[in-house]
C-alpha positions as CSV (number, residue, x, y, z in Angstrom):
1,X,87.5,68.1,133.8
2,X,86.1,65.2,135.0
3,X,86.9,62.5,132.7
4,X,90.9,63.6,133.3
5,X,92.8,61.8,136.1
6,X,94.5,63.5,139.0
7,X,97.9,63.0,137.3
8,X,96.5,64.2,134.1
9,X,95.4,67.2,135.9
10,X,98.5,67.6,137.1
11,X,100.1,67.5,134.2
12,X,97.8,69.8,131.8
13,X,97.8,72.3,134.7
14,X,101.9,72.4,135.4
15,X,104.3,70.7,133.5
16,X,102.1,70.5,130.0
17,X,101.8,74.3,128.9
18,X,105.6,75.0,129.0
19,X,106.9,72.0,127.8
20,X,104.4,72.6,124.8
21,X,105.8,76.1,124.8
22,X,109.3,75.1,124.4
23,X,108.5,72.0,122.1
24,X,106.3,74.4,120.0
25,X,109.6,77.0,119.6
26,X,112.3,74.1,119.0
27,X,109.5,72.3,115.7
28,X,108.7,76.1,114.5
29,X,112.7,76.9,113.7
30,X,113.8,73.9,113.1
31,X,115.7,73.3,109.9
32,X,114.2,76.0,108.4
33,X,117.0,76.8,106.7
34,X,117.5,73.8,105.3
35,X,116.6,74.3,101.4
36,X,117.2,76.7,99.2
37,X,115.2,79.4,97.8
38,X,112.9,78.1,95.3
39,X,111.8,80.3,92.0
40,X,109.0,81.3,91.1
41,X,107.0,83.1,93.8
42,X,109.8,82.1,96.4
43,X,113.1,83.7,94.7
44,X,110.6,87.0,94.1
45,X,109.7,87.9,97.8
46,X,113.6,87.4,98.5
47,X,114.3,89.3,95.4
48,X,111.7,92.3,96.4
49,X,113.1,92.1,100.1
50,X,117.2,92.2,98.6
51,X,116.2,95.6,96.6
52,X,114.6,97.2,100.0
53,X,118.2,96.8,101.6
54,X,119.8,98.0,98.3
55,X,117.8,101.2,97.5
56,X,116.6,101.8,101.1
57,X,113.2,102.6,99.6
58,X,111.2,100.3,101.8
59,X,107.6,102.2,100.3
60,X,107.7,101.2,96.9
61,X,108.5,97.2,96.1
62,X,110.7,96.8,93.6
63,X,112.4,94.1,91.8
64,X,115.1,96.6,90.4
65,X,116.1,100.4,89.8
66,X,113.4,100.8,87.0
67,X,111.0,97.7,87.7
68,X,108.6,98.4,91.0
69,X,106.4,95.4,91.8
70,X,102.9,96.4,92.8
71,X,101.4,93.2,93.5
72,X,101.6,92.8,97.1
73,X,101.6,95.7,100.1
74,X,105.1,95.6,101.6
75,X,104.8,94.5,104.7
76,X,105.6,90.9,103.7
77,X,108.4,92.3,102.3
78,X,109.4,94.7,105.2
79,X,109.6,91.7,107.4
80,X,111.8,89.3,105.2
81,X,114.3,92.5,105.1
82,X,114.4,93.3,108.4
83,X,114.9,89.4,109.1
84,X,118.4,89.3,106.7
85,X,119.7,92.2,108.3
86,X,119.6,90.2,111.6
87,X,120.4,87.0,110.8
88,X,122.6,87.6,107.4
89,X,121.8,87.0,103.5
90,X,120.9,83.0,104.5
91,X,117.5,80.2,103.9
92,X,116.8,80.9,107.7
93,X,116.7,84.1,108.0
94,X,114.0,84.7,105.1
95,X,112.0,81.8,106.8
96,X,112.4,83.2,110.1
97,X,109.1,85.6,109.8
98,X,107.0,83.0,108.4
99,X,108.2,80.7,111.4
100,X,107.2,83.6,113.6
101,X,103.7,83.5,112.2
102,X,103.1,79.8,112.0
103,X,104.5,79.6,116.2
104,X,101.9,82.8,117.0
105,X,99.6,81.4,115.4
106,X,99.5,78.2,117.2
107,X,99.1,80.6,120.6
108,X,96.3,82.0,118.8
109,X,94.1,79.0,118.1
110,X,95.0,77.9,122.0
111,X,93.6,80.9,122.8
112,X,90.7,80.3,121.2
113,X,90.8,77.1,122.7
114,X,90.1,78.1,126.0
115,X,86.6,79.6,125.2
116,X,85.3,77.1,122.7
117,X,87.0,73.7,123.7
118,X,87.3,74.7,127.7
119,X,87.4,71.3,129.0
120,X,90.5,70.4,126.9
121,X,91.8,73.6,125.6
122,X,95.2,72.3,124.6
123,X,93.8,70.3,122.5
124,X,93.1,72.9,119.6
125,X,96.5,73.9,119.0
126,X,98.1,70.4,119.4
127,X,95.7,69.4,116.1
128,X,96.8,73.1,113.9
129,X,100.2,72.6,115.4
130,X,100.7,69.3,113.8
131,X,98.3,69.9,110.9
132,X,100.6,69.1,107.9
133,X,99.8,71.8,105.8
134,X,99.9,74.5,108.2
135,X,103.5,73.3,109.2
136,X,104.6,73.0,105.6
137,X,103.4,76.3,105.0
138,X,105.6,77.8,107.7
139,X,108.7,76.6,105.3
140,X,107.2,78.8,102.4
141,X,108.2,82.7,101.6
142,X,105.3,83.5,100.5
143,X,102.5,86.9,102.2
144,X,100.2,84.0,103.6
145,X,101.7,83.1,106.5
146,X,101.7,86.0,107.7
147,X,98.2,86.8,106.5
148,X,96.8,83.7,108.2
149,X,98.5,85.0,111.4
150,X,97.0,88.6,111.0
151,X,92.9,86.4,110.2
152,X,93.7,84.0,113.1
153,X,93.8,86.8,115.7
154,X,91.2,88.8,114.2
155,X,89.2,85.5,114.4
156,X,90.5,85.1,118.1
157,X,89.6,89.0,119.3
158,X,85.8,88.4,117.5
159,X,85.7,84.7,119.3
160,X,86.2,86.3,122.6
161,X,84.2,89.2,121.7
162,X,81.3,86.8,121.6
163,X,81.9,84.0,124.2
164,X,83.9,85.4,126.7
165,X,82.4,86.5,129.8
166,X,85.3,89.5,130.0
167,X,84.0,93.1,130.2
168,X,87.8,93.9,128.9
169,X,86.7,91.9,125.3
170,X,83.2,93.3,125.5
171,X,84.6,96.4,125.8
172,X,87.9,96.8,123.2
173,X,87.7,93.2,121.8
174,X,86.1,94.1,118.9
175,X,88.9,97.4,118.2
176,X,91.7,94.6,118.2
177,X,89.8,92.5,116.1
178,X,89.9,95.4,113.1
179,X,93.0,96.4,113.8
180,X,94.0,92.8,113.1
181,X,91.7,93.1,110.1
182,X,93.9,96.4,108.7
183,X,97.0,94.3,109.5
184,X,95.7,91.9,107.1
185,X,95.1,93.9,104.6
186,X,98.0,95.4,104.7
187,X,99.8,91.8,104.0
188,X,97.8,91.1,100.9
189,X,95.2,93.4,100.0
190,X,91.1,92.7,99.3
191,X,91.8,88.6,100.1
192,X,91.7,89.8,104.2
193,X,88.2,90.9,103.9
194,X,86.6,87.4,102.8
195,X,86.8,86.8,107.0
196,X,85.1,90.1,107.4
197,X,82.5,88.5,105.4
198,X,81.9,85.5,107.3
199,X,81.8,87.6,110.9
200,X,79.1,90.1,108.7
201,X,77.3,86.8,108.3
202,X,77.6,85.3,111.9
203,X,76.8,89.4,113.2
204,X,73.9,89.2,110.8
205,X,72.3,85.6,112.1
206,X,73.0,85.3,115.6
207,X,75.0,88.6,116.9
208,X,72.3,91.2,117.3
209,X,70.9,88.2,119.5
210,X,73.0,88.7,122.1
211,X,73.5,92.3,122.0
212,X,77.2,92.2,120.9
213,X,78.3,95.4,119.3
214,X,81.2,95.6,116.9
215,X,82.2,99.1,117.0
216,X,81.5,99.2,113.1
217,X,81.8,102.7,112.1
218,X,85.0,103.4,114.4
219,X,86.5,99.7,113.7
220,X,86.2,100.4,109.8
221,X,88.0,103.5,110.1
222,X,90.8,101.6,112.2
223,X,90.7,99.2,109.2
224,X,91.3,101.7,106.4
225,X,93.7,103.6,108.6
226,X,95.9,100.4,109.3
227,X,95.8,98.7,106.0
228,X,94.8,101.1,103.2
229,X,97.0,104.2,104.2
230,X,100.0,102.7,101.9
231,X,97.3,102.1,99.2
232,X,96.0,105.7,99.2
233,X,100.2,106.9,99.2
234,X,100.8,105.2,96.3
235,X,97.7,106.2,94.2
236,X,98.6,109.3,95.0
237,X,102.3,109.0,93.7
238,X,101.7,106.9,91.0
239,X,97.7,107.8,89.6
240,X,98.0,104.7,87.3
241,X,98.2,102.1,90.2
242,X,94.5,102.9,91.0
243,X,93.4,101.1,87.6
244,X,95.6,98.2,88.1
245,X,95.2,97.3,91.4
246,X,91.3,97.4,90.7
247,X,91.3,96.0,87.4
248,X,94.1,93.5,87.3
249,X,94.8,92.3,91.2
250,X,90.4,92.8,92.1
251,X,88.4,92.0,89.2
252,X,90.6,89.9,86.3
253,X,91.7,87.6,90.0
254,X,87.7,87.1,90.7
255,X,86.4,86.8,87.0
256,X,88.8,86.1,84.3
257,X,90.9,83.2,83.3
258,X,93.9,85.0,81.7
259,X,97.4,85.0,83.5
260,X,95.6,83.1,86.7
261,X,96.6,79.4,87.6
262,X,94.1,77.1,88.2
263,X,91.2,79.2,86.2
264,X,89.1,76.4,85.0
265,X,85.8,75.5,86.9
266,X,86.9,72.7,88.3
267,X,89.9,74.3,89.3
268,X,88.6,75.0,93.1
269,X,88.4,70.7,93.2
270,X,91.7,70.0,91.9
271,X,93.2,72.8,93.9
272,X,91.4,73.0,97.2
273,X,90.0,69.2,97.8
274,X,93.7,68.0,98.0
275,X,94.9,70.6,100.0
276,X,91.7,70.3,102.7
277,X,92.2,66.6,102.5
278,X,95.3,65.8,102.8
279,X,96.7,69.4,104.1
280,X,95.0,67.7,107.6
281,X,96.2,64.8,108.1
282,X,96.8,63.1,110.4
283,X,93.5,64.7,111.9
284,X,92.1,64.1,108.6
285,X,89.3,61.6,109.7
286,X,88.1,63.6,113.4
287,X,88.3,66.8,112.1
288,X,86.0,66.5,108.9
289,X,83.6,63.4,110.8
290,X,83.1,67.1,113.2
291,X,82.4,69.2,110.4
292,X,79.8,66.7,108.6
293,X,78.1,66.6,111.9
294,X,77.8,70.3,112.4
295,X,76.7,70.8,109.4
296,X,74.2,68.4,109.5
297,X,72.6,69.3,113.0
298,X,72.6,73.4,111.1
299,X,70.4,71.3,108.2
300,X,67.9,69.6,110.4
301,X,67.7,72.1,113.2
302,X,68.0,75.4,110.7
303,X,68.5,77.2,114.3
304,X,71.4,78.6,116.3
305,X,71.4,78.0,119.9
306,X,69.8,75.5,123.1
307,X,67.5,73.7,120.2
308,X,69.6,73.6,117.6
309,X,73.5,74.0,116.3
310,X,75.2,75.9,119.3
311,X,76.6,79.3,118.5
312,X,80.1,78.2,118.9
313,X,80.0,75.6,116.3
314,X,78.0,77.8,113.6
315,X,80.8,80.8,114.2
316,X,83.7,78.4,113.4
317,X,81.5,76.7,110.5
318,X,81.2,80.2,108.6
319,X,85.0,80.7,109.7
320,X,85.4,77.9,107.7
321,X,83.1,77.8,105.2
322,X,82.8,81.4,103.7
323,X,86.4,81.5,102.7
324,X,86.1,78.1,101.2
325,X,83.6,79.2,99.0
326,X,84.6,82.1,97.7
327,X,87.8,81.0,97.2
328,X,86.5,77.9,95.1
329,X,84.8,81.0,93.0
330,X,87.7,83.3,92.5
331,X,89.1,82.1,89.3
332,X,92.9,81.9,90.5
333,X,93.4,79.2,93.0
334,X,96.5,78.2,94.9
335,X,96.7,75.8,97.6
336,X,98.1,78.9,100.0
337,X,94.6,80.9,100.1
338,X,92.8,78.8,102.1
339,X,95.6,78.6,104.8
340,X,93.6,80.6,107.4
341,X,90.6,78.0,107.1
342,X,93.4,75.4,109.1
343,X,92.2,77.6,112.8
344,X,88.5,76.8,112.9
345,X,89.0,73.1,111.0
346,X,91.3,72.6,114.4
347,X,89.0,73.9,116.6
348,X,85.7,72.3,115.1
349,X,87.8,68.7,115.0
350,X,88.8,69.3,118.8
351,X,85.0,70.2,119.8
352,X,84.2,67.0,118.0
353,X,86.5,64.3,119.5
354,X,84.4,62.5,122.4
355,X,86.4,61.9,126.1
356,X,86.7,58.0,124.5
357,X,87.7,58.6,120.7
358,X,91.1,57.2,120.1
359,X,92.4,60.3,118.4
360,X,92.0,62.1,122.1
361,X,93.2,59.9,123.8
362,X,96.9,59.3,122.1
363,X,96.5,63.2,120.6
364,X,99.9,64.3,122.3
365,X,101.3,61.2,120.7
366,X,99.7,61.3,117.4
367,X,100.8,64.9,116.8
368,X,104.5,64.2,118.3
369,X,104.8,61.7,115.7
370,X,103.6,64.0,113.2
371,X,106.1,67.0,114.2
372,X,109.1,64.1,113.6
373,X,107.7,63.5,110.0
374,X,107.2,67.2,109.4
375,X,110.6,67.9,110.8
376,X,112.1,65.4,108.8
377,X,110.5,66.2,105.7
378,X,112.1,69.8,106.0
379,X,116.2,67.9,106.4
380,X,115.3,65.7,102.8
381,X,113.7,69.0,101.3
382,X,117.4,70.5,101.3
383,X,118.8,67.1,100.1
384,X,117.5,67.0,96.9
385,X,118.2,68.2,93.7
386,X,115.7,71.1,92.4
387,X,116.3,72.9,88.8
388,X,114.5,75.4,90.6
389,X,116.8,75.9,93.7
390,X,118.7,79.3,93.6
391,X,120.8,78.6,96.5
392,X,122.7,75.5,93.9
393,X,122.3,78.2,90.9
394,X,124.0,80.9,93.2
395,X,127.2,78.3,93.7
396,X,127.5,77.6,89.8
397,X,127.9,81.6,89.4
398,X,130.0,82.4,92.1
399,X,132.3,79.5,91.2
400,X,132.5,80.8,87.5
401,X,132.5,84.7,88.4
402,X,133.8,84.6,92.2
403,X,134.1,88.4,92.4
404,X,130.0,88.7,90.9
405,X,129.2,91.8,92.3
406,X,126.0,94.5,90.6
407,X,123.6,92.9,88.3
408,X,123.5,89.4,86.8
409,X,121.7,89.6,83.5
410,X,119.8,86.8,82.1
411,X,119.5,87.0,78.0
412,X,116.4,85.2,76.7
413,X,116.1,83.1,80.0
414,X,113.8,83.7,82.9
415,X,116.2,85.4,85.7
416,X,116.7,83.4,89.0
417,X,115.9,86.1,91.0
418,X,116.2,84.3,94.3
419,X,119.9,84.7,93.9
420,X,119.5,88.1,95.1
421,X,120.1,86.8,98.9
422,X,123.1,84.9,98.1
423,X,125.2,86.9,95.8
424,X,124.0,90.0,96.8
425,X,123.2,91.3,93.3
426,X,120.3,92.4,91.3
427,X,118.8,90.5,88.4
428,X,117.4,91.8,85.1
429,X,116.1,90.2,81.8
430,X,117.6,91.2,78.4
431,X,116.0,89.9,74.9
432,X,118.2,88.7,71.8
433,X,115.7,90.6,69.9
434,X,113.3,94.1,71.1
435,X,109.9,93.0,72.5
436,X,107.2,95.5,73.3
437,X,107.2,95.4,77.0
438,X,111.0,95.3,76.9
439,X,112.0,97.3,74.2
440,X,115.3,97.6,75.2
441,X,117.7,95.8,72.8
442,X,120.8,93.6,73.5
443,X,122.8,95.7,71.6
444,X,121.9,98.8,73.8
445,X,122.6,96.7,76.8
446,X,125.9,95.8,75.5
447,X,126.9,99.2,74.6
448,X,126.2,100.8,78.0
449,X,128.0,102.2,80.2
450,X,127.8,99.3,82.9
451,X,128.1,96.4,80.8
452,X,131.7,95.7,81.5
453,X,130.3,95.3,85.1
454,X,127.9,93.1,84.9
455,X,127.8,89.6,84.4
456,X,125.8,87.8,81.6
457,X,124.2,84.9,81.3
458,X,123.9,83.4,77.8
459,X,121.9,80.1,76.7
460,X,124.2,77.8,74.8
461,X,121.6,78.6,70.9
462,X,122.5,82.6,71.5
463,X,126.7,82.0,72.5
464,X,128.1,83.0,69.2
465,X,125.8,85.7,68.8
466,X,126.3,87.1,71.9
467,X,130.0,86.9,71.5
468,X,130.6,89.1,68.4
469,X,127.7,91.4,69.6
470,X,130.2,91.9,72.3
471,X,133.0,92.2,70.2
472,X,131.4,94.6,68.4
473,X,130.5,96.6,71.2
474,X,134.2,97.2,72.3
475,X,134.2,94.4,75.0
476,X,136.3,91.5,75.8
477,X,136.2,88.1,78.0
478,X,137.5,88.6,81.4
479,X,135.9,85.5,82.8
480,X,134.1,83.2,81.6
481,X,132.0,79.4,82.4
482,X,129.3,77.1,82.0
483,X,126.6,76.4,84.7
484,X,122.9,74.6,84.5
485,X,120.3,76.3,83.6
486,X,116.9,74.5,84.3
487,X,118.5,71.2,83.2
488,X,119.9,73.0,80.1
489,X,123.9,74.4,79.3
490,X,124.4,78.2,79.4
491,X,127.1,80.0,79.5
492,X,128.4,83.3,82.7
493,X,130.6,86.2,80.8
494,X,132.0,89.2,82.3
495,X,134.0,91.8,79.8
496,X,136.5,94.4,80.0
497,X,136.6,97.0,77.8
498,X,138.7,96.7,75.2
């Protein structure tokens, strides 16, 4: 390192690496449980995760007794469960494994950091660490933390596969790397493979070059035997998953614009430029100046290597890249899906900044300041007001029902299923009126056996109704009170039989 100082040295070598550690721990659980769970995608993960503890049927995701939720593999799922039976039904404890991931996957793109930015390998994670959208994700329940964790080491156990000097990563590197790959798959399904596409690319262009092997035939088989053994159970219990996971979570997510957000064809600019722009701030201006000039020595040169765009650079542009694209051409788009691109945008950045640039020079600084923001960002997050929070919907309930206990059903309104972690209950939705996909009626709700132990949640249009459907069905007011319902008045019952 010879642009570094002797007490630079020093300080890099010894003191640096474990007070980054233990800074790195305190900003990845901070105030993580400082807001409430948020509905939509938020209160169903919890939801999902609440019904696993319930049932103890941790194969088969389900949002209730006769509504299983196929969307997602479980082992998102398996680890928000396993995290409230530790730490109790609280905000932490679901944000705990998405902490986890966010924290490892910092260690993962230092890692990295050693083989491609060797002369300032702290670097690399100091820029992801403080990356503002890879720290905000961290504070989402959501699969894609976890799934960027899963990519990140994959792309880690390739990385040294090709530029480490180790006979160990010569050797086994590429058998972690699919493992990491099944592990990936197992988090959210076909979305993991888009990295296998850019290391098919990189293999294709440069790999055989060097006489790199990547165990293809065995590693695949490690792949399907990680990630696609729950796949093949479930086909086989349930035959009809096979068309729906193919038709509706594969080929409607790539090609059609019904039931997808973001499905127009500028909907890749509106999502994806914001979220690449601003998602890297404060590294915003270094890290894409890198990128442009990579990509522009790939143009002129058109060759990998000592006369053109080194090997390095070019693996961490298609790490980048590849899911970019294809992500921009799948016709639903969230911000979240391009989380795993955050690794190699940190690593390219910190292979671009020059000994001199400003950004080097004050980085521990620059992302200090930027864990404070980030940090405080989290506190005001649980200060304000949100029609969406569940953990402010679950005090209105208790306070009108305080001994709530089974199923809180939700008549003609869209259940707050994030309640689930705070009031220990299920949630199900009931219709005034039959509709196909829920053909069961209010009446027949009503007159079941359970209905005196439930509690029902009425908007303020349906009260009267509801009320001598009730008193027709043998059932009368035990308790009873008014809470807000998405900025609107609705009413919490629960009957006794008369």
């Amino acid at each position: 390192m010879p642009n570094e100082s002797p007490s630079e040295l020093f300080l890099l070598k010894t003191q640096f690496p474990v007070l980054f550690l233990i800074g790195l721990l305190f900003f990845g659980f901070a105030f993580q449980g400082s807001r409430g769970v948020w509905e939509t995608s938020e209160g169903r993960y919890v939801a999902v995760a609440s019904e696993m503890i319930r049932s103890g049927n941790w194969l088969e995701p389900a949002l209730g007794p006769d509504e299983p939720h196929w969307t997602k593999p479980p082992l998102t799922y398996w680890g928000l469960a396993s995290s409230i039976l530790v730490f109790g039904r609280n905000d932490f404890a679901v944000r705990f494994p998405g902490a986890v991931a966010f924290i490892v996957s910092c260690l993962l793109v230092a890692a990295m950091g050693r083989v491609l930015v060797p002369q300032t390998p702290w670097l690399p994670f100091l820029i992801y660490g403080s990356f503002l959208f890879t720290a905000g994700a961290s504070n989402v329940v959501t699969t894609d933390p976890l799934l960027s964790m899963f990519e990140t080491a994959a792309m880690a156990c390739f990385c040294y596969v090709y530029f480490s000097e180790s006979v160990f990563w010569k050797r086994y590197g590429a058998y972690l790397g699919w493992c990491f790959l099944g592990l990936a798959f197992f988090t959210k399904g076909p979305p993991a493979l888009v990295l296998l596409v850019a290391i098919l690319i990189f293999h294709g262009i440069h790999g055989r070059k060097i006489s790199v092997s990547l165990r293809w035939v065995s590693g695949s088989g490690l792949l399907l035997a990680i990630g696609g053994w729950w796949f093949l159970l479930m086909i086989f219990r349930h035959p009809d998953l096979l068309s729906y996971w193919f038709r509706d979570e594969l080929v409607m997510r790539i090609a059609s614009s019904h039931h997808h957000r973001n499905p127009e064809w500028y909907g890749g600019f509106k999502v994806y430029l914001p979220t690449l722009m601003l998602g890297t701030l404060p590294w915003t201006i270094p890290v894409w100046r890198a990128v442009r000039l990579k990509i522009n020595a790939w143009i002129h040169s058109r060759r990998i290597g000592k006369e053109g765009l080194d090997a390095e650079s070019f693996f961490l542009l298609l790490m980048m890249g590849v899911p970019v694209v294809i992500f921009f051409l799948v016709r639903s788009r969230l911000p979240l899906y391009v989380l795993p691109v955050f690794a190699p945008l940190a690593l390219i950045g910190a292979r671009g900044l020059s000994p001199a640039s400003l950004y080097r020079k004050y980085a521990v600084h620059i992302a200090a300041g930027a864990a404070v923001l980030i940090i405080l960002l989290r506190v005001i997050s649980g200060m304000i007001s949100w029609e969406a929070d569940n953990r402010s919907f679950a005090r209105q309930i208790r306070a009108a029902v305080p001994d709530i206990s089974g199923t809180l059903v939700f008549v003609d309104l869209s259940p707050f299923q994030g309640v689930a972690l705070y009031l220990d209950i299920r949630t199900e939705r009931v219709w005034a009126t039959a509709k196909k996909k829920h053909p069961e009626t209010l009446e027949q709700k009503l007159s079941g056996k359970d209905a005196n132990r439930v509690v029902w949640l009425i908007p303020e249009t349906l009260k009267a109704l509801f009320l001598l459907k009730a008193a027709n069905a043998g059932l009368s007011v035990s308790r009873s009170g008014t809470v807000t319902y998405e900025n609107q008045k609705a009413f919490v019952f629960l009957f006794n039989k008369l």
